[in-house]
ZALO-123873 format. One record per atom (N, C-alpha, C, O, CB): x, y, z; residue in one letter. Coordinates in steps of 0.02 Angstrom, whole numbers, plus 50000, padded with zeros to 5 digits. Glycine has a CB too. Layout:
BEGIN
XYZA;...
***
This chain:
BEGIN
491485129050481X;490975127250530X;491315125050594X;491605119650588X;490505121550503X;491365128250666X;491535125750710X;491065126550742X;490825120950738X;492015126950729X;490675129950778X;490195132650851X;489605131050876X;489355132050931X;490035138850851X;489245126650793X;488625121650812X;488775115650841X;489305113150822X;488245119550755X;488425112350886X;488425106450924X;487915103250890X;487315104550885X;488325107051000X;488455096450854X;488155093550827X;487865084850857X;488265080350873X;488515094650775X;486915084150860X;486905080750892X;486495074750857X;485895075250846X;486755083650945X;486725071250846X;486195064150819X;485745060550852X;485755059350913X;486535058650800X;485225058050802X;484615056450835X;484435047850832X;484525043950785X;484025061050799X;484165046750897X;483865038450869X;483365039250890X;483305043750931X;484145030950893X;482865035850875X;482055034750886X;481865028150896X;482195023450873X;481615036950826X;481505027650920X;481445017850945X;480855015750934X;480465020150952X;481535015151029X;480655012250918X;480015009550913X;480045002750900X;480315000250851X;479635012650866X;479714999350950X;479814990050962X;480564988350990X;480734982450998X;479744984950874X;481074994751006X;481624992651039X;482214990350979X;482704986550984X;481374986651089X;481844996050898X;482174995550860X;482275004050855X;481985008250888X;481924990850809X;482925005350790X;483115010650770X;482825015450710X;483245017350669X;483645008950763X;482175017550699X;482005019150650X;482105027850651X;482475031950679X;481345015850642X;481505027850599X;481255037650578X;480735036550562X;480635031750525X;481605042850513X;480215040650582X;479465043350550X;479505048450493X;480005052050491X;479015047150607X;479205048850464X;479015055950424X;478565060350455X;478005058150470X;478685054750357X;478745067050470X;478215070850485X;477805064750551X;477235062550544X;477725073050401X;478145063650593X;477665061950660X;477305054550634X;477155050750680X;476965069350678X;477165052350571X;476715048150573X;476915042250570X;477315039550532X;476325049050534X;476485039350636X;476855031850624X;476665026650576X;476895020950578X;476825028050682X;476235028850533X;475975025450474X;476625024250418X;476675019850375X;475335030350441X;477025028850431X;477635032450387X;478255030350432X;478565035050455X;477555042050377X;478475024050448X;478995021150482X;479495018750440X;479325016850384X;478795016150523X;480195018550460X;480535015350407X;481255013950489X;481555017250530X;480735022050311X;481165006250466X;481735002150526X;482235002650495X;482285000850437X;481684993950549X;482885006650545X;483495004550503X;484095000650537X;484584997850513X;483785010850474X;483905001350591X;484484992850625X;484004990650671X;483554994350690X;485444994150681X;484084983250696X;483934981350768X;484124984950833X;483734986850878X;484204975650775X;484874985550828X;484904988350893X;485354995350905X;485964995750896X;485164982750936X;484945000350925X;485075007050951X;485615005750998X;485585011551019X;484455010750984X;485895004151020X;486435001651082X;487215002251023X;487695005651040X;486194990651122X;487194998050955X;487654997350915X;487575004050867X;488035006850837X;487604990350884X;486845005850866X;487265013350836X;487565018650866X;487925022450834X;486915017150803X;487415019450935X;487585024350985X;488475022850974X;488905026350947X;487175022451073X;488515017750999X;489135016450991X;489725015950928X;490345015950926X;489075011851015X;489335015850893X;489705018150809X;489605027150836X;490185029350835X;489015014750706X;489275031250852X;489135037950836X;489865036350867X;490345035050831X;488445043550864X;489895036550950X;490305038450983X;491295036750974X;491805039350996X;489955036251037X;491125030850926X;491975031250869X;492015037350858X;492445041450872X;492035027250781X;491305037750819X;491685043350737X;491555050350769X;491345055050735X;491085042950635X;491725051050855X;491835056950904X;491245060050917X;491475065750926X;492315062250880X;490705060550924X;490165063050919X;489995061351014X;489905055651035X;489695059150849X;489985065351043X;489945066851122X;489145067851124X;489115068851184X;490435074351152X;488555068251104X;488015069851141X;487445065451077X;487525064351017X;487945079651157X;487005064051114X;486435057851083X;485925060351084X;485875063851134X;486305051151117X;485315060351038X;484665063551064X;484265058251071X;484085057451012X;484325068851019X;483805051051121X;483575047651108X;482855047851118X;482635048751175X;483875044351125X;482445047051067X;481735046151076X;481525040751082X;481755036151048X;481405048351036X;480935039651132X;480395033951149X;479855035651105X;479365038751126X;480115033751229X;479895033851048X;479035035050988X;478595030751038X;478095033351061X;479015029850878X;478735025451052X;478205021151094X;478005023051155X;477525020651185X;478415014851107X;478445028351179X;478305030151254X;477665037551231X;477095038651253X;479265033051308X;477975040351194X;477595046851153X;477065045151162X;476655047751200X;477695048651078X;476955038651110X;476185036051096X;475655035451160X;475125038351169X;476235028251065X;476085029751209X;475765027151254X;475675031151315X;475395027851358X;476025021651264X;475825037751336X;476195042151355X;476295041451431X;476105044751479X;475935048051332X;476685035751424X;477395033651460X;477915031351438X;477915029351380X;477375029751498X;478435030951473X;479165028651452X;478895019851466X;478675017051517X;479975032551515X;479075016651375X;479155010451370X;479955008751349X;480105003251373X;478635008051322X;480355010951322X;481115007851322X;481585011551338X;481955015051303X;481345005351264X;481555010251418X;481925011051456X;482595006451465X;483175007951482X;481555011351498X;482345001451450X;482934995351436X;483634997451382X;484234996951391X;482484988151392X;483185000151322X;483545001251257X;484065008451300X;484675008051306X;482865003651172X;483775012951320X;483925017251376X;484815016651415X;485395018551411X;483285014851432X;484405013051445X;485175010151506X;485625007551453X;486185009951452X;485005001951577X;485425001151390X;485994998651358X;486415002951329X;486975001151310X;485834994651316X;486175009351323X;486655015051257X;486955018651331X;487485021251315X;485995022851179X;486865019651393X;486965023151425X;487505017651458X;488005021151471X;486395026551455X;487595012951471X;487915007951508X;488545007251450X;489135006751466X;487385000651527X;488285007351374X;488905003651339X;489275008751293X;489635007551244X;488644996951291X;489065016551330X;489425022951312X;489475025851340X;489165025851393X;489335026451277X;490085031751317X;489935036551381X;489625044251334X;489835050051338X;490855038351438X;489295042551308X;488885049151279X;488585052951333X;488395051051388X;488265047251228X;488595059651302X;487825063951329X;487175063551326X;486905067251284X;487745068951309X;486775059551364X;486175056151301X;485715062051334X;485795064451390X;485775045251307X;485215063851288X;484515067451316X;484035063451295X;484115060651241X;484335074951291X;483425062351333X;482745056751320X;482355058651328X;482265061551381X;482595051251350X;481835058151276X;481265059151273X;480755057051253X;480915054251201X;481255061851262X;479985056251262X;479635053451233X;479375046951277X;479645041551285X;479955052651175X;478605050251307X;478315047751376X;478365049051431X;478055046051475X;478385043451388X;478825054451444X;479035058251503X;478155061451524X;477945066351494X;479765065351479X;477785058251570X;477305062651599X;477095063151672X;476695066751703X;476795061451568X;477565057551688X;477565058451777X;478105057851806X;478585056251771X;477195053851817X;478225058851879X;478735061051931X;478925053051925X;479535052551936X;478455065252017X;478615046551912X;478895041351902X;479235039751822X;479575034651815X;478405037251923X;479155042651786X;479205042651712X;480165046551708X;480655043351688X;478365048751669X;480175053351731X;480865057051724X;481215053951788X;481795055751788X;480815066251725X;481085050251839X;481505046751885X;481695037951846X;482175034651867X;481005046651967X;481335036051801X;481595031351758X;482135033751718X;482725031851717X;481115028851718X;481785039351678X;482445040251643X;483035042251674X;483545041651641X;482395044451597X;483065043951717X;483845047951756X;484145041151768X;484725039751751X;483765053551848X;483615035751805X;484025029751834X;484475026951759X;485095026351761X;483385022651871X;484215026051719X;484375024551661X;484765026051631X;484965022751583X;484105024851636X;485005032151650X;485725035351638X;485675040651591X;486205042451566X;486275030151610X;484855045251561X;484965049451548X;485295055951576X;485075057951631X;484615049051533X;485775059451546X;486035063851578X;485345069451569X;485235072751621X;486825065751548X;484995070551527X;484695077351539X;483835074051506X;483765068051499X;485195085251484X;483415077651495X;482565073451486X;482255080551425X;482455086351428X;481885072951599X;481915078851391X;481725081851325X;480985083151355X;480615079351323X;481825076551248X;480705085751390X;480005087951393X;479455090651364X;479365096251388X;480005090351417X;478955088851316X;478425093451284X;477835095451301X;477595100751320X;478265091651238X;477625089551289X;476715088551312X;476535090551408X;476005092651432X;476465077251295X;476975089351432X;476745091451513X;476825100051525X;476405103651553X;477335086751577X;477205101251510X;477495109451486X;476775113651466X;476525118351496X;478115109151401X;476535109851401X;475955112051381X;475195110951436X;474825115651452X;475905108451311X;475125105051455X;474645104051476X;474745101451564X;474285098451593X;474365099651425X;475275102851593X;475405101351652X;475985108151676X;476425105751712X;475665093251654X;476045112951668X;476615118551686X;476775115451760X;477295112351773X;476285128051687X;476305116651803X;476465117351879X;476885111151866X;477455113451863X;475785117251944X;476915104551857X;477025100451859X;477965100851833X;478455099451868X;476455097351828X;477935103251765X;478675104751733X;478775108551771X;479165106651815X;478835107251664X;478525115251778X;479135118651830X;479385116051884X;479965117351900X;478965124351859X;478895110851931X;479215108252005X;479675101851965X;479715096351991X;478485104852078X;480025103751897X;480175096551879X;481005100851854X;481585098751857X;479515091351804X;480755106651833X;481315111651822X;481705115351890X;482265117851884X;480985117451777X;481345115451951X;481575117052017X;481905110852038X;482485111552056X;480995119352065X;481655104652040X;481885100952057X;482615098252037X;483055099352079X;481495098352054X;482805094751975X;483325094151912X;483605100251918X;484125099551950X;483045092951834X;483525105851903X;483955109151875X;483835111551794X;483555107851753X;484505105251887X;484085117851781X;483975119151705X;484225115151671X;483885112651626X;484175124551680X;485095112851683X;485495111251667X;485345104151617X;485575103151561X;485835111451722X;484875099851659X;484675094351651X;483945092351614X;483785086951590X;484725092451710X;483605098051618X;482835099251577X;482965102151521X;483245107651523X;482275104051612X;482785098951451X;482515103651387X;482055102551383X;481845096851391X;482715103751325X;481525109751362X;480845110651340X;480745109951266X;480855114651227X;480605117051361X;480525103451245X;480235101151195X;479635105851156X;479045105451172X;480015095051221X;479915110751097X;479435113951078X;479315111651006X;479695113050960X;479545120651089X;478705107651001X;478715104550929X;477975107850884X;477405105850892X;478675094650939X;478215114050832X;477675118250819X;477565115850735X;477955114750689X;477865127050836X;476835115850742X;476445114050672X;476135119350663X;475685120950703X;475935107950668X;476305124350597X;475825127950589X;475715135350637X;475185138250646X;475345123150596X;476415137250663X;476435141050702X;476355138050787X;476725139950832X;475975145450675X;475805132950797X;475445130750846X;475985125450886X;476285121450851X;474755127750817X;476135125550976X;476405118650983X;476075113550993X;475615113251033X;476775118051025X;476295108250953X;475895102250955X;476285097551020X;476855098651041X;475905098250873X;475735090951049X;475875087351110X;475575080851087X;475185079951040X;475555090451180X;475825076751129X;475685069451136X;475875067851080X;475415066451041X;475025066951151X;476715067251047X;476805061751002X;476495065450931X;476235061750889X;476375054351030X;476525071450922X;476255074650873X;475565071950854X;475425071450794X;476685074650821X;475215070450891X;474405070750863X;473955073750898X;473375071750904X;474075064450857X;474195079250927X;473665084950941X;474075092450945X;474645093250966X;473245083351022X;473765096250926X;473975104450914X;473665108650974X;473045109350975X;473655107750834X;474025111351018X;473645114451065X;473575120651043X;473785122150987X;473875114151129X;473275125151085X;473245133151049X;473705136751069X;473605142751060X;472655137751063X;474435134651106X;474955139451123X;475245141751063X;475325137351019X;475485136651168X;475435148051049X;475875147950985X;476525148051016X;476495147651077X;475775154350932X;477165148450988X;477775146350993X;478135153251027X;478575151951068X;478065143550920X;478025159051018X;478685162851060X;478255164051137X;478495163851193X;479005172351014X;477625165251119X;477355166551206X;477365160551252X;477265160251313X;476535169051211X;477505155651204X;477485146351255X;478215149151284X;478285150851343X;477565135351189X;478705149251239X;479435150251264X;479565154751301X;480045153651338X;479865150951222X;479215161751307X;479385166451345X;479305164851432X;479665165651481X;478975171951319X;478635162351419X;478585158351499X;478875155451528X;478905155351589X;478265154751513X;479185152051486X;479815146151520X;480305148651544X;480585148751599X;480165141151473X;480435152051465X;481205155551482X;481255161351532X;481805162751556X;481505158851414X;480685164751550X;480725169151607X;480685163751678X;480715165551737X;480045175251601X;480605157651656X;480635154051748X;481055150051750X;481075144951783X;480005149551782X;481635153451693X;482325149151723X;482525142951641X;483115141051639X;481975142651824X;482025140151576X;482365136051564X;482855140851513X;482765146451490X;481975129851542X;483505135151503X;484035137251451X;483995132851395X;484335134451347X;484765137051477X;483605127051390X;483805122851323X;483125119951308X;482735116551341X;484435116551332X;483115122851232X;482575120451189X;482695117351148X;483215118051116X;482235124051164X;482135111951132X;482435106751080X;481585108851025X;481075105451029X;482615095751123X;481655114350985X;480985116250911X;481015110750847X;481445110550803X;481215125550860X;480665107950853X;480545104550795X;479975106850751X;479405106250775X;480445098150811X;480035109550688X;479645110050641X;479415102850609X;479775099650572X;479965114450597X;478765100950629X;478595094250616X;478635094150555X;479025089950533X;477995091750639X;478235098850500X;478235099050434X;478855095250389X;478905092650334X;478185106050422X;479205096350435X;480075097450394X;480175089350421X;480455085550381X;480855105650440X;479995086850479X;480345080450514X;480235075650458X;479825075450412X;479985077650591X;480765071250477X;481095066250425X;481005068150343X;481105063250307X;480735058850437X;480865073250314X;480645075850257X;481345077450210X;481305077550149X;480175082250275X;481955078550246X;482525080650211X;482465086250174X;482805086450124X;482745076050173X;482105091050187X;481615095650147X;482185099450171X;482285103650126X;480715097450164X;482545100250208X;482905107450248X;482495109850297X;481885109550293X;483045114150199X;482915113250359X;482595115750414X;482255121650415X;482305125950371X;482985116250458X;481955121850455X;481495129750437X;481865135450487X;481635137950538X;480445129350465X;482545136650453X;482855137050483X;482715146250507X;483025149250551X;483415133550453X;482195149050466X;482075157050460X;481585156950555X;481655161850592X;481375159950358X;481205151750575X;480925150050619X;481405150650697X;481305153350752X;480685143650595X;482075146050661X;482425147550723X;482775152650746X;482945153950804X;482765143950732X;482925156850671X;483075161850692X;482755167550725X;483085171450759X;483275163050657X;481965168350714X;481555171050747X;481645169550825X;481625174450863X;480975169250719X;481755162850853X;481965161950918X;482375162750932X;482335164050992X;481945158150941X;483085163050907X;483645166950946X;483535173850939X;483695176650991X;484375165450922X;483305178050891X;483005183650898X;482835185650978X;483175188351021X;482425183050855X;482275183650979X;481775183551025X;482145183751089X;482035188451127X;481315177851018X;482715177351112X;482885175851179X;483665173451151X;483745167351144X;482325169651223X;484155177551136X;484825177251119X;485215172351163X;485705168951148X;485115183951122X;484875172951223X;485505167451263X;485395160551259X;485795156151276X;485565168351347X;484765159851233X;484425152051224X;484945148151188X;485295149951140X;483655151751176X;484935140451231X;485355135851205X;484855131651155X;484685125851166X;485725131451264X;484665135251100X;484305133851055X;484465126651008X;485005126550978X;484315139651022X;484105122151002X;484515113750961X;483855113350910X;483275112750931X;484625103651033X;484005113650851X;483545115450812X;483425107150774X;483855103050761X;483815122350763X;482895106750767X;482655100350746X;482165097950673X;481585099950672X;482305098850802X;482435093950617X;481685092150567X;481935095850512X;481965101950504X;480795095450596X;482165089350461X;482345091150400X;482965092650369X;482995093950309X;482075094950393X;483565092550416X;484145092250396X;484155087350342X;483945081550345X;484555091150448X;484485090650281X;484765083550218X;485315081650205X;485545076450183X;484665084150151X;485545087550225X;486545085250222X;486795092150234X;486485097250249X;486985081650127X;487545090850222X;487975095850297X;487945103150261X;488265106950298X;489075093150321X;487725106150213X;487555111350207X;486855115050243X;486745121150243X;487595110950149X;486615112050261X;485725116050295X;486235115350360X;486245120350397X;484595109850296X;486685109750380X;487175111550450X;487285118650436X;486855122650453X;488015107050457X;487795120550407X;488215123650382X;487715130450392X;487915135050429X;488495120850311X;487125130950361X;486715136450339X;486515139350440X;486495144950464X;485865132550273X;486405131950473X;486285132650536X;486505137850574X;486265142650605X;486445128150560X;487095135350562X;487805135950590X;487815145250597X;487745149250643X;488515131650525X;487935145650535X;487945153850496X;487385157550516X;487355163550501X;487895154050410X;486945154850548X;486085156150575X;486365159150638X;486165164550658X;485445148150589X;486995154650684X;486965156350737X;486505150650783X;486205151550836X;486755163050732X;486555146350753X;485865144450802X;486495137650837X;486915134650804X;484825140650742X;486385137150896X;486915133850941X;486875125950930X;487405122950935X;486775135851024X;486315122250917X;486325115350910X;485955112150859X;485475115650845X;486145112850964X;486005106050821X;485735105050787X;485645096150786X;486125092350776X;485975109150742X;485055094250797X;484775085850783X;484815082450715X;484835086450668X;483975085050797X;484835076650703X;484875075950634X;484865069250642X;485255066250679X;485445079050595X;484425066650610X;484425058250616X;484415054750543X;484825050350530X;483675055350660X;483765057750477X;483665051950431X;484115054650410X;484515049950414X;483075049950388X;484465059450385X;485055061350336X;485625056650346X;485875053550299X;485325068850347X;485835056150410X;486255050050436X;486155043850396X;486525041650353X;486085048250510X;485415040550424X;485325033850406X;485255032050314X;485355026650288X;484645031750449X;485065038250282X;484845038950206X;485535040050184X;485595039950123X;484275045350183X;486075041050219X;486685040850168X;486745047850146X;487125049650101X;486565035850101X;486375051750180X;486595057950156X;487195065650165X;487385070350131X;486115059250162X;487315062250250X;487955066750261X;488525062150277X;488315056750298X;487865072250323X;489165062550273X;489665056350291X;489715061650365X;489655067650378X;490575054150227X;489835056150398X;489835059050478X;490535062150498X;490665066650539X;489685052350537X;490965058250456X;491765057950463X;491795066550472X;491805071150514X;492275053950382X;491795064550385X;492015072850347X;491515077950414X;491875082850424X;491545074350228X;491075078350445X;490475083350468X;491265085450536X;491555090850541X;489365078050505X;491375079550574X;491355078950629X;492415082550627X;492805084650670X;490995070050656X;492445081450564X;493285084850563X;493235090650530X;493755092650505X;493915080550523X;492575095050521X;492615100150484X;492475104850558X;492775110150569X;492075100250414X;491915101350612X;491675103250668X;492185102550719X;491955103850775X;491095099950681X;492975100550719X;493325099250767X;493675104850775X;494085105350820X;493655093750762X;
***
């Protein structure tokens, strides 16, 4: 396994480090106080890029920990991408101040285009991923509790014909489930658009569904409860990936 970019996940909620199951916040499970001290454990055990979600910003749909934000960005030097409450020109100018290097976009994409694209002209590709999180074929918005009627390759074709390069697909079904990735899904999307910097998301259980990724071809991969459940050693992942 060398060529997947492997990227770990934190999720925040109350300005703590948890995981949902499948989107629901009924289905929470806290696993440290502070996201700031795990960032910084990732970045020992060599791990260069962070994926951080605002569940609370999702919900409320604005960016609420922004604080938690700056502390992982101030007390590392990771790649962080953020997401979750991003819905206004004041919302992705928080996160940049904050020291995200790049912003995870879903729900405005879906229900605001004009808006993401003058957000993708503006930034840069470089710095925008389009958040495609599909239930059921369908992409879902706002924090996974609504399903719009886009289905998943004609949402992406649009984009990807106006310039974006990096998608972050989450198969909700699969999220925090350890079930394995749906990973036949992503291959349908590199299919589809081969140059896509595709980061496939939901259900990793340990470093073989990596591995299976990997062999997929598919360029990036998220992974958060497998981490916190004890299920992949990061060590062994990160010297097999060097």
């Amino acid at each position: 396994m060398n060529s997947i970019e492997l990227i770990p996940a934190i999720d925040i909620i109350d300005g703590q480090c948890v995981r949902l199951t499948k989107g629901d916040y009924d289905q929470k499970t806290v696993y440290r106080d502070s996201p700031a001290e795990v960032a910084k454990e990732f970045e020992l055990l060599g791990f260069k890029r962070l994926h951080v979600v605002d569940l609370d910003g999702a919900k409320s749909k604005h960016i609420v920990n922004s604080l938690v934000l700056r502390r992982i960005t101030m007390e590392t030097n990771l790649i962080v991408d953020f997401g979750g409450g991003i819905k206004t020109d004041e919302d992705i100018e928080q996160a940049f101040e904050a020291g995200a290097s790049m912003v995870t976009v879903g729900s405005i994409a879906v229900t605001q285009p004009d808006l993401f694209l003058g957000w993708l002209d503006k930034y840069g590709a470089d710095r925008m991923i389009l958040g495609a999180d599909v239930r059921n074929g369908k992409i879902s918005i706002n924090g996974w509790k609504e399903d719009s009627t886009e289905d998943l390759l004609p949402f992406l074709k649009k984009y990807v014909d106006a310039g974006v390069r990096n998608v972050l697909c989450t198969e909700i079904s699969k999220d925090g489930t350890l079930s394995g990735p749906a990973t036949r899904l992503y291959m349908e999307v590199m299919a589809a658009y081969p140059t896509l910097h595709l980061i496939a998301s939901g259900g990793v259980s340990s470093k073989e569904d990596i591995e299976a990724l990997d062999a997929a071809g598919i360029p990036a991969v998220v992974f958060g409860k497998a981490i916190y459940e004890g299920r992949i050693d990061l060590r062994e992942l990160i010297i097999d990936n060097g």
